[in-house]
N, C-alpha and C positions, 0 to 999 in steps of 0.2 A: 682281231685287235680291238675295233669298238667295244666288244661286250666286257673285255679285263679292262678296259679304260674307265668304264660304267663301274664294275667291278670294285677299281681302288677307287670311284669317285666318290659310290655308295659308303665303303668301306672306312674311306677316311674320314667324313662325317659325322660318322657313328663313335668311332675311334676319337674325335676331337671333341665330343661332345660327351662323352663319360669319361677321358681322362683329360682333359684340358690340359692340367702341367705338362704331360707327356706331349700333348698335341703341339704345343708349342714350341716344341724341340724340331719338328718332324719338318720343319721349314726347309730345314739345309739339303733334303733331298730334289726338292724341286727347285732351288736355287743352282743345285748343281748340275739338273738337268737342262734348264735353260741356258747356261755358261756351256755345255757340249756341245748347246743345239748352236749356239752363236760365233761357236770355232768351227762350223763348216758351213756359214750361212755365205759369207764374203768370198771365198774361192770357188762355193759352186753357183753365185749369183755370175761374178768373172766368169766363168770358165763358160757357162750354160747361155749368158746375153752374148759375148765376143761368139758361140758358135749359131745361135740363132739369126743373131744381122750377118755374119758369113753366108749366109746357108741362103739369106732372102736380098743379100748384097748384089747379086746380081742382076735382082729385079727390085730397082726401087722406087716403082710404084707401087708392087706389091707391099713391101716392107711399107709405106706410106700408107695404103690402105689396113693394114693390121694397124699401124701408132692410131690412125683417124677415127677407125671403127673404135678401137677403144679408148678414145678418148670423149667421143661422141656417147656412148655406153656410161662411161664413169658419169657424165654430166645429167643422162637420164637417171641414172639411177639415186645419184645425191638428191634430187630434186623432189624425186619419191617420196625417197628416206625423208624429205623434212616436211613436205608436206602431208604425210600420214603424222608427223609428229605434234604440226600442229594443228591438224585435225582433230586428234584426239585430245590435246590440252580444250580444246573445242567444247568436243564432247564431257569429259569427266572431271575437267577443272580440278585437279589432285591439290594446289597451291593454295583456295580457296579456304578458309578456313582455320588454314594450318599455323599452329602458333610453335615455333621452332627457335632453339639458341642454335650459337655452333655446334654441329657434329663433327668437326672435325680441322684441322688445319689444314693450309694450303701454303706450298712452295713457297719457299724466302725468295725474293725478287723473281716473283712470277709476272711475267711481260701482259699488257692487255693490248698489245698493237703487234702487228708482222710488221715488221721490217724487210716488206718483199725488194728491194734493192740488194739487202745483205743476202737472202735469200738467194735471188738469183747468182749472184755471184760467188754463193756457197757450192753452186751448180757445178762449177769448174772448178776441179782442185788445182792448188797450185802443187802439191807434192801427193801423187794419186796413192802413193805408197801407206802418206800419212794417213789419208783420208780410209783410204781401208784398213788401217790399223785399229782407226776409230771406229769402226763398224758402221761408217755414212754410206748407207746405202745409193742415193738419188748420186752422188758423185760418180760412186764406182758404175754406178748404171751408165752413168754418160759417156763415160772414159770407154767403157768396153762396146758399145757402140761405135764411138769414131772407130775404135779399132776393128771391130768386126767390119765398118765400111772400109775401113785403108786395107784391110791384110785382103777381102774381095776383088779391089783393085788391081791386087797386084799379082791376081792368079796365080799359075802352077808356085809360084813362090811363099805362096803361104799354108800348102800343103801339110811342109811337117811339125810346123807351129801348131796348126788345126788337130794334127792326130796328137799332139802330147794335150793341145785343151778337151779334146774329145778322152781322154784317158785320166785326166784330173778329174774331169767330171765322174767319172764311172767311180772313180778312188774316191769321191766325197758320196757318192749314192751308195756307197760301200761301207762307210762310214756311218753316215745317216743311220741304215739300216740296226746296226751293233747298239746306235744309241734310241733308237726308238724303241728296242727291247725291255730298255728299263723308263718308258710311259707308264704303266700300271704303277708301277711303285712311288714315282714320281708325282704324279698323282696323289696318291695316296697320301704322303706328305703335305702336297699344299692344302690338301681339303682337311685334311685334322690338326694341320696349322689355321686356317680359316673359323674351322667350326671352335677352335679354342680362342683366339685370338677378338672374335667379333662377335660381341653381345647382340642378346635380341630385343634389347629395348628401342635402341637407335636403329635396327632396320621395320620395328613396326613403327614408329612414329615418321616414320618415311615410304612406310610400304607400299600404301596407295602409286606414287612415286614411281617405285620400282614396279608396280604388279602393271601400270599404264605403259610402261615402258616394254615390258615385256609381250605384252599386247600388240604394240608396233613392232618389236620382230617378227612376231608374228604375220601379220599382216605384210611386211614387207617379204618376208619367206615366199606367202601366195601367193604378190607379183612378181618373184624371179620364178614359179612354177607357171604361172600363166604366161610370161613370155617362152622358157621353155619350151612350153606345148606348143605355141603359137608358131618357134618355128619347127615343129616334129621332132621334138628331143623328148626322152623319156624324164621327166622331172623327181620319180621317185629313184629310177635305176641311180639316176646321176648324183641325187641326195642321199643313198645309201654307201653311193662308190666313195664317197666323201668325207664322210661321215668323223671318219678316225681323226685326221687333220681338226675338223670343226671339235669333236671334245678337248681335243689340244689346246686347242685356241681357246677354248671355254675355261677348261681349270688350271691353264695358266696363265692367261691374261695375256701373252703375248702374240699376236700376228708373227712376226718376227721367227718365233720358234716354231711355226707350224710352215713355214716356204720350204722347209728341204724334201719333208714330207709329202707338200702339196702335188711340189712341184714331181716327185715321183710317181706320186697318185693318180696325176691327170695325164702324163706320159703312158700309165697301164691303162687306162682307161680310156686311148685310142686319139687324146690328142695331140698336134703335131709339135713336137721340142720347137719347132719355129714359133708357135705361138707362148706355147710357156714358156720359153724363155725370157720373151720380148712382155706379154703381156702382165703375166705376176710382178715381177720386181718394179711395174710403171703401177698396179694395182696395189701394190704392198706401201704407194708414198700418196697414189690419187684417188685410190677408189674405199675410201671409208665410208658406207653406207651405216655401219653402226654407227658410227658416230656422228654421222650426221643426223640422224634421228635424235638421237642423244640431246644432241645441243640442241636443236631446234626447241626439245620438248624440255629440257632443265632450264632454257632461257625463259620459254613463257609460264613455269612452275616457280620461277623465281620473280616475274614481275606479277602474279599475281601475290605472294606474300608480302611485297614492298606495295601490294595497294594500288598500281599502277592500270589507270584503263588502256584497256588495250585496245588498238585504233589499226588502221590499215595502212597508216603509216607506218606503223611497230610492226606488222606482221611482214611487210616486205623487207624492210630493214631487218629481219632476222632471216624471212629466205633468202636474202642476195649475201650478207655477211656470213652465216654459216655453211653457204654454198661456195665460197671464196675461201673460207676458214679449215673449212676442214679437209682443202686438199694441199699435201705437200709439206705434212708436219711429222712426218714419219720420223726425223733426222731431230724434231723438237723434241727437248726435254718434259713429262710432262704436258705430251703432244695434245690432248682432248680437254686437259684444264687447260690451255693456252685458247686455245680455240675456241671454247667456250666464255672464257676472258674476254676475249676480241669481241662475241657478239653481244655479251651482256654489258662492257662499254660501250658500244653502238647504240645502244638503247636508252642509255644512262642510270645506268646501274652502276654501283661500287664494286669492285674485286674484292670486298672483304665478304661479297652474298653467295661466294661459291663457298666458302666453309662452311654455310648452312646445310651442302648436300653431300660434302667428302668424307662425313662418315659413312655412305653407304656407296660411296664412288665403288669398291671393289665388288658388290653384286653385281653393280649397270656397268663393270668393265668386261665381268664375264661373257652378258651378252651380247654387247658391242661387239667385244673382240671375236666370237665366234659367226657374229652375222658380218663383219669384215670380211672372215676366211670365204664365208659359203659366197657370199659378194664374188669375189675375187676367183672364186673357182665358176662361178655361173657367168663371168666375165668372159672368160677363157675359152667355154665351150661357146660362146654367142660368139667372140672374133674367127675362130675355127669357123663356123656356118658360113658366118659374113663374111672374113674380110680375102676372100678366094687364095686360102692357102693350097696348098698341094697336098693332099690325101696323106694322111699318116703313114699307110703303109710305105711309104718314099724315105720316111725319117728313119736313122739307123738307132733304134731303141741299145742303148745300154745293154751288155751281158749282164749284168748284177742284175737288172730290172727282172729281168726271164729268169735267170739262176731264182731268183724272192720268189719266183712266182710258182714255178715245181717245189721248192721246196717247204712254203708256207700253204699252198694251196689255199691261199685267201686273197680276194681281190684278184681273179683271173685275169686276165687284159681283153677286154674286148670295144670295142668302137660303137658306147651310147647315142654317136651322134646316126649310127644305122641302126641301131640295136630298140625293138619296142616300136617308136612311134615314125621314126627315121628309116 
């Protein structure tokens, strides 16, 4: 699958960039691939969290120690992410210099404050039906937890509820499957939409921008490969096992689109449905490491164009608000322009200084969004090490998972966390 992903990436490029009118037609295929992906994201996030807190319901320290290991994890890892971000504004000063109008507009009544009271309280649906209609994920997350801890309660009584959520799942892994067939093509669409759509004048008067930025995934890649190692996981096996989900997440900009996937992926690949359950969908709203970088480093590229010295007071004010900012906006509209909003108000900046970088927003969303997924899968296999789950082999894997795997012979199932260095 990675290599036809590459394939239409390479493909639709080329294709958008020698026929441009044509390319910009080509959109509708990966809009409608993302609309498939987002009709099985909410019944198998349901189906998959309700049987993961079943499953660790009745040990709930256990289930305690998974939420804590990975919440501890998310908070290391934000912390990285922004201080590689402004390290490097440090070093290369891209803002410096740069004499820039608007590239681009930004959201009509875009918020520069959380409103974390509303927030929280968005936490609890009052109608969970509605809220999964809407495709709120942090709700339905919560909702299927208590439920996963009441139906534990209640033993042999939640038996045969368990086997029909245990058979939705399979049904939407089932599913998945059908629609991840047409990724290549899908693909192929957005990037010959992209390459027609997005002049090259506005991403080289911004490129320094983007090439620093890209630099820090970089970087921050090597520290999820040095913890890897650090605790005997194989860091390329587990980069390669992964691989498919992350160009997902690359060329099309959504995290969101790439959990059905992931969350299949890391299931062959030996970790326990107790942790992916539990830890993706709490990763998929807390653990934005792209985007944390992001902001960190668009914040200090934007107060060096406004002329602004920059002081130790400014640098902590952008590590403690963009470390606050960028968790929990999964559900925001506009989630990374919100958050970035938030810290370049902290600072004292205008909201009107992010249209100087939103016309090249959609290159730094590809690689946010794809250093998200890899985030989020290296999240995974570290709560699995840490947070003393029960051996995979104990989890009863999906028939469809085994059926994909005889009959695709790609991506075998095996257990990276023994496999190499383990």
């Amino acid at each position: 699958m990675p290599w036809k992903i590459i394939v239409g990436l390479l493909g639709g490029l080329a294709f958008g960039a020698i026929w441009p009118s044509l390319g910009l037609n080509l959109k509708f295929f990966g809009t409608f691939f993302i609309q498939c992906i987002q009709m099985v994201v909410i019944p198998l996030i349901f189906s998959s969290v309700t049987l993961g807190v079943w499953k660790l319901g009745a040990d709930l320290r256990r289930l305690a120690r998974v939420i804590g290991v990975a919440f501890v994890w998310f908070l290391i890892a934000g912390f990285v992410a922004i201080v590689i971000g402004i390290g490097l504004d440090a070093i290369f000063r891209p803002g410096l210099g740069v004499n820039l109008v608007n590239s681009g507009s930004i959201p009509q009544g875009l918020s520069v404050k959380m409103d974390w009271f509303r927030f929280v309280l968005d936490l609890i649906p009052s109608n969970v039906i509605a809220a999964m209609a809407s495709q709120h994920v942090l709700p339905t997350v919560i909702f299927a937890m208590l439920l996963g801890l009441a139906l534990a309660s209640i033993g042999e009584r939640s038996k045969a509820l368990m086997h029909s959520l245990e058979g939705l799942m399979e049904a939407m892994f089932v599913i998945t499957r059908w629609i991840v067939a047409l990724t290549p093509i899908a693909v192929f669409g957005i990037m010959a939409w992209l390459a027609a759509s997005q002049g090259r004048t506005t991403l080289l008067a911004l490129g320094k921008l983007v090439a620093t930025l890209y630099l820090g995934f970089f970087l921050l890649w090597c520290f999820f490969w040095i913890v890897l190692a650090c605790f005997r996981m194989n860091p390329r096996k587990i980069t390669r096992g992964v691989a498919a989900p992350m160009l997902l997440g690359f060329t099309t900009r959504s995290s969101e689109a790439t959990l059905p996937l992931m969350m299949e992926t890391l299931l062959r690949l030996g970790v326990s449905q107790r942790v992916v359950s539990v830890v993706l969908p709490l990763g998929y709203s807390f653990n934005l490491d792209g985007a944390a970088l992001y902001q960190s480093l668009a914040a200090l590229f934007l107060v060096d164009i406004y002329g602004i010295h920059i002081t130790a007071t400014l640098v902590i004010t952008i590590v403690a608000t963009t470390l606050v900012a960028s968790k929990g906006l999964a559900n925001v509209p506009s989630a990374s322009l919100v958050a970035l909003a938030t810290v370049t108000h902290a600072i004292g900046l205008p909201v009107e200084a992010l249209a100087l970088i939103t016309g090249v927003d959609v290159f730094m969303d590809m690689g946010r969004t794809a250093t998200n997924v890899y985030g989020n899968a290296v999240a995974a296999f570290l709560v699995q090490k840490l947070g003393d789950v029960a051996s995979p082999e104990h989890d009863v894997i999906p028939a469809s998972l085994a059926s994909l795997d005889r009959e695709s012979g790609e991506l075998q199932p095996r257990n990276v966390l023994r496999d190499g260095h383990a």
